[in-house]
Every structure is written in C-alpha cells, then in structure tokens.
C-alpha positions in Angstrom: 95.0 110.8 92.0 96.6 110.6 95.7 95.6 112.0 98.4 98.4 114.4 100.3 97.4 116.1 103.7 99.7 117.9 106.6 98.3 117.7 109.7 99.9 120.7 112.7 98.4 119.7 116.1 100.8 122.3 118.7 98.5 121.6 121.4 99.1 118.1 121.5 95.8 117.0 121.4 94.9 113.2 120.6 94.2 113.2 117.1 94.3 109.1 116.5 90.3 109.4 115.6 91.4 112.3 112.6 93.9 110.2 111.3 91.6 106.6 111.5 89.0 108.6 109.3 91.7 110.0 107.1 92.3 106.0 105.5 89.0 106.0 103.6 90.8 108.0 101.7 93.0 105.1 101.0 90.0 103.5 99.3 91.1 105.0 96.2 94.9 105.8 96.4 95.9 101.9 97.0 99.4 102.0 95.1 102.0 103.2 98.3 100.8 104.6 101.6 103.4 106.6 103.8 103.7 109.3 106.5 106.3 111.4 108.0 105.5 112.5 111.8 107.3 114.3 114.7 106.4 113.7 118.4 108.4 116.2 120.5 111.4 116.5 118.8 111.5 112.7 117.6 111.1 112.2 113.8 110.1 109.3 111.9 109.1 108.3 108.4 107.7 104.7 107.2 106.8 103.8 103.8 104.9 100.7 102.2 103.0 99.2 99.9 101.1 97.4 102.0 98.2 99.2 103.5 97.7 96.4 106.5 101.4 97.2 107.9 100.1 100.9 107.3 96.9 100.3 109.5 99.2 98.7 112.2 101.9 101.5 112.0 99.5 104.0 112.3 97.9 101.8 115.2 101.3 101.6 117.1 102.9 105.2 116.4 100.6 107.9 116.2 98.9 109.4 118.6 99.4 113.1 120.1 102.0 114.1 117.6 102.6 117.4 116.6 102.9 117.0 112.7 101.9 114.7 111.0 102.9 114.6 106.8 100.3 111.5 104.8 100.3 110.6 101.5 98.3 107.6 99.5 99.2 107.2 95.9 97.5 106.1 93.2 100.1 105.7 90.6 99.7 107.7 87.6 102.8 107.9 86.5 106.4 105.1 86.9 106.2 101.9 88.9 103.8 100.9 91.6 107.3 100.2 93.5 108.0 101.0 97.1 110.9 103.6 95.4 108.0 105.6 94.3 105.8 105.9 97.5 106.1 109.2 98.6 107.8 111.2 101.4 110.9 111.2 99.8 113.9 112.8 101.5 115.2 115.5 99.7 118.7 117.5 101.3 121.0 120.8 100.5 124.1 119.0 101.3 125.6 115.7 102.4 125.4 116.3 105.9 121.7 116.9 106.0 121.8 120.2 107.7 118.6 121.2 105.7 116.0 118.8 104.6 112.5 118.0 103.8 110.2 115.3 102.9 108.1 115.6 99.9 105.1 114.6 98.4 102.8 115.1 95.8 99.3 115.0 94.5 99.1 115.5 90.6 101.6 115.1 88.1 104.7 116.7 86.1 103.6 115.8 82.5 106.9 116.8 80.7 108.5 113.8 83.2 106.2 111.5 82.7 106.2 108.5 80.9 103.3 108.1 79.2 101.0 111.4 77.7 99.3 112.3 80.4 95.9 113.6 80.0 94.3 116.0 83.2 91.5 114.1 85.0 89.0 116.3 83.6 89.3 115.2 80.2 88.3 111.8 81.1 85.7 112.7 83.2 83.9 115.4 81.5 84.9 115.5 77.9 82.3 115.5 75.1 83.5 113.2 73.0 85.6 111.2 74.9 83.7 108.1 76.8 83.7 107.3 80.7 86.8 105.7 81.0 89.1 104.2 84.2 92.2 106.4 84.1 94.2 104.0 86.5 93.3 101.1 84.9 94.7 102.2 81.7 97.8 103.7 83.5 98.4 100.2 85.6 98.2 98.4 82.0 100.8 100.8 80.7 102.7 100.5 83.7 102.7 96.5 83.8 103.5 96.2 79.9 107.4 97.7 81.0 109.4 95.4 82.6 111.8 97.5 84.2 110.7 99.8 87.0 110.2 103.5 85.9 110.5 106.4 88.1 107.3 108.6 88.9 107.2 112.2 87.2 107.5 113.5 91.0 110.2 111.4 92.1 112.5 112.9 88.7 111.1 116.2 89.4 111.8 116.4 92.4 115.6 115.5 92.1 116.2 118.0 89.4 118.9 120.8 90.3 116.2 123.5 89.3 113.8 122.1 91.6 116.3 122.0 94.7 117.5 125.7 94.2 114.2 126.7 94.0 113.1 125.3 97.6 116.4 125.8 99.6 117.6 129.1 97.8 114.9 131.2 96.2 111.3 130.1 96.3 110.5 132.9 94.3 112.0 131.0 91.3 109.5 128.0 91.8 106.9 129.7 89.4 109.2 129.7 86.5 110.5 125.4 87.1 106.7 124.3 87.6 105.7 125.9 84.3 109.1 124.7 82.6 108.6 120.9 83.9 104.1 121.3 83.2 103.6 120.9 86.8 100.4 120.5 88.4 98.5 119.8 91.9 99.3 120.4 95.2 103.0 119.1 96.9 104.2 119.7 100.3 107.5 119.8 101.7 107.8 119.4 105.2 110.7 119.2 108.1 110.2 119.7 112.0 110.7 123.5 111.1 108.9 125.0 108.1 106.1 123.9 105.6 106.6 124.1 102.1 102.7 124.4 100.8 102.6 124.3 96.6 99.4 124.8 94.7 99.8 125.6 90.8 96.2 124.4 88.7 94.7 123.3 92.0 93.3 124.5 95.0 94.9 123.7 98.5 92.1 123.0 101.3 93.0 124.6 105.0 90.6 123.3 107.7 91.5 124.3 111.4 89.2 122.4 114.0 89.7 122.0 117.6 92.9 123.8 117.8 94.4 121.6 114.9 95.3 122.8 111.3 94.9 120.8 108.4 96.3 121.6 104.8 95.4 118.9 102.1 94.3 118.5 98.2 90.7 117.7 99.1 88.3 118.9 101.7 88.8 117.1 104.5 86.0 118.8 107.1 83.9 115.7 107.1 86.6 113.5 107.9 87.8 115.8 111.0 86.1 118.1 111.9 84.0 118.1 115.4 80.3 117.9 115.3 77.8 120.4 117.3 74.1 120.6 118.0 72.8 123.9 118.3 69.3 124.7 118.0 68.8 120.8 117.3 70.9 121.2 114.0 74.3 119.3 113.8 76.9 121.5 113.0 80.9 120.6 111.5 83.1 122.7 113.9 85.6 123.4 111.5 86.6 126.6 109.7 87.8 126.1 106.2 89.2 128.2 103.3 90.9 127.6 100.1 94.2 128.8 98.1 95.1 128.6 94.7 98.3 129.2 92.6 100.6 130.3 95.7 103.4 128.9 97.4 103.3 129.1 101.4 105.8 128.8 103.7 104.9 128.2 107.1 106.6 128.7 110.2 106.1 125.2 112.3 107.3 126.3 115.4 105.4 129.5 116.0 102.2 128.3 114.0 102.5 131.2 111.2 102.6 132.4 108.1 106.0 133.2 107.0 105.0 133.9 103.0 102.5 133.6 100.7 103.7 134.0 97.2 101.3 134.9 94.3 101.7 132.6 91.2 101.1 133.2 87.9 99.7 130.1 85.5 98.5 130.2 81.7 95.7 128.7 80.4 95.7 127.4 77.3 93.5 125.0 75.0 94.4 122.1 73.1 93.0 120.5 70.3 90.9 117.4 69.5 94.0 116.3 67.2 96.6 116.6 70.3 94.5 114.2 72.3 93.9 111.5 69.8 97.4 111.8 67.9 98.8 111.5 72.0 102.3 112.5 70.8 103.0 115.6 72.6 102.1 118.2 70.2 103.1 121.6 71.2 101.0 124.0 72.8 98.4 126.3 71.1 98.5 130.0 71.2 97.2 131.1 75.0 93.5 131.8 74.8 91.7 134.0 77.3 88.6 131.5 79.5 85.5 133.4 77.6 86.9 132.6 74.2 87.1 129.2 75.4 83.9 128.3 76.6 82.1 128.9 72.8 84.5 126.2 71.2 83.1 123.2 71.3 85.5 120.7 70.0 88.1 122.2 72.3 89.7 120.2 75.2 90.5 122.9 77.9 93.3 122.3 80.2 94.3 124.8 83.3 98.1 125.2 83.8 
C-alpha cells in the first residue's frame, strides 16, 4: 500500500546510493512513482507512470539535494491515472504564497470508492482466505470506465482539510476521524514538514548526517554498515511515532511541534465485512475485551 519517505540531507552529502536502494521499494507500489526535491534553493517535482522515465529522472536529477519528498503507489483506491500519482500541489491562495506537496500512504475510507477493508483483515483474518488485495482493487478499478479520483486526492482538496494544515493543525485530529483516515501522509515545501501518523507508525532513521522519515523501516536500505569486533553493524539510529502530527522546521533541522492524537478503536462485525455496505460503527470497545471475541474483525482507527 505505497511507499511514502522524506529524505533531509543539510549537509549536502551524495545520497544517489540511498535513493538507488530506495526503488526496490517500487517492486510493489508499481501504479505512479513521483518525487518532489530541492537542490539549493531550486525546486522541482516530476510525476509518472512509468517507472523507466522514473529510473532515468532519478539518474539525471538527483544527487546532493537537500530534500528529497518520494512516493510509489499502489492504487487502492480511484484510477491508476497519472492525476492520481502523488505529490500533489496543494496552496492557501491563488498566488501560491504558501504551499506544499502531499502524499500519502493508506487510505480515507469514507472517500473511497469501493468498501475498503484494512490490510490486516486480508492478511490475518480467521475466516477470511489469503487473498491479493490489489488484484481485486485493479479489477474494480478497470470494470469503471471513467477515471475516479483517489480517496487522497478528494481528501486532500476538501476545505476542512486545507484549514486544518495552513490555519490550525490542531484541528487535523477531528477531519482525519471525520473523513476515517488512516496511514502516514507528508506535506512538504522548502520550509516546513508536515509529518501525519493516525493508525500507523511513522519510521525516523538518521544515518550519516541524513534524516529519513517514512511508513516502513527503511535502515536496511540506507543505512551505513560497520565492522566492529568482526560483527557488521547498520549505522543508523532509528525510532518510531505513532498518532501525532509533526511539524518540522526545514531550515534549522528542528522540531517545531509534536501534537498528541487521539484515535478510537473500535470492532466490527463478521456481518459488516461480508454484507460490504458500509454498516455503521459498533459501540467503542476497550483492546482486552477484544482480543477474547473470536468472530470479531478488529480494526485500529
């Protein structure tokens, strides 16, 4: 389900090798591949759906930049169209005076067009079989003729959305429980860093003077390698945070805010998932209850 990753590098350093390790993660998120990056002050952005142009971008633009903003989608949700490849631009006025581009891994279920169903159901449910989740999702897709938009790209054009991140970000908690929202989405401009985890954790790995924030853990992929005492080592330091928003100061490589949110859990029942019509929530239900019913799907919110 995508894979979304900011990369800071204010030292400069050549991170090309990072980056070229970063596209096996492209081995499963083959529906749009795009990047936003700053060198200096120059800014550019390039989206596709084809993931040779991407190599070839990537081969030609990147090198010792000092952000660099990736997404790869898998589509889960709208067309597999290049209007809904990420990095989307996303302004407070006309004039462009504030901006950021966005992406997204996860999904807004009350936007999307089909009945979405969190990955863990299909991977670890009881009752229901191993099944390929984009396969079904590219069948549903393909069976509309006209091109849909993703739950992110109508999420993120909503007014309450906007207001939230250029007026009050305290006022995200209440929109991503109103619109079901879920995953990790990042916000970025040559200034700050919008960070966004709500059901899912956010991985931060810093290694060799450059700070990665991403959906999965990426210290494999990046980090540096050390011998001591004839044992390799990953030079990396890594930690994890869930259910906050950060905003991060760009320029002087800081924490502005961290903002505690609250999320629900609640269960659903073996009816919801097999009627797949959107049937309302059941009464919250604390985690311990949970775990002793066993025809209960559990969903985190």
């Amino acid at each position: 389900m995508c894979f979304n990753i900011v990369i800071l590098n204010p030292r400069k350093k050549d991170v090309r090798v990072q980056v070229y390790n970063l596209l096996t993660m492209a081995r499963f998120n083959r529906d749009g591949f795009s990047i936003y990056h700053i060198r200096d002050s120059e800014e550019k952005v390039y989206r596709t759906l084809d993931f040779d142009k991407f190599v070839e971008y990537l081969k030609g633009n990147i090198k010792n930049d000092r952000l660099i903003h990736l997404h790869f989608r898998a589509a889960s949700s709208g067309s597999v169209s290049l209007r809904n490849v990420h990095m989307w631009k996303v302004s407070r006025n006309k004039e462009n005076s504030e901006y950021y581009f966005i992406s997204h891994n996860g999904f807004v279920r009350r936007l999307s067009h089909i009945t979405y169903i969190h990955p863990n159901i299909y991977y670890w449910s009881r009752t229901l079989n191993r099944i390929s989740k984009s396969k079904i999702i590219k069948e549903l897709n393909n069976s509309v003729e006209e091109e849909i938009d993703s739950d992110t790209l109508q999420f993120i054009k909503t007014e309450d959305f906007q207001n939230a991140l250029f007026s009050d970000l305290t006022q995200l908690n209440k929109v991503l429980e109103k619109y079901d929202f879920w995953g990790i989405l990042f916000a970025t401009n040559p200034k700050r860093i919008v960070a966004v985890s709500y059901g899912k954790p956010l991985h931060i790995t810093l290694s060799n003077s450059v700070l990665y924030l991403s959906n999965d853990d990426v210290v494999p992929l990046v980090a540096r390698k050390k011998k001591i005492f004839g044992f390799d080592f990953e030079d990396a330091l890594h930690t994890t945070y869930e259910d906050v928003v950060i905003l991060f100061d760009v320029e002087k490589m800081k924490v502005e805010k961290i903002i505690k949110l609250e999320r629900k859990v609640y269960y659903y029942t073996k009816a919801y998932f097999n009627s797949m019509n959107g049937a309302k929530k059941n009464e919250e239900i604390d985690e311990e209850t949970l775990k002793h019913l066993d025809e209960a799907y559990w969903w985190y919110y």
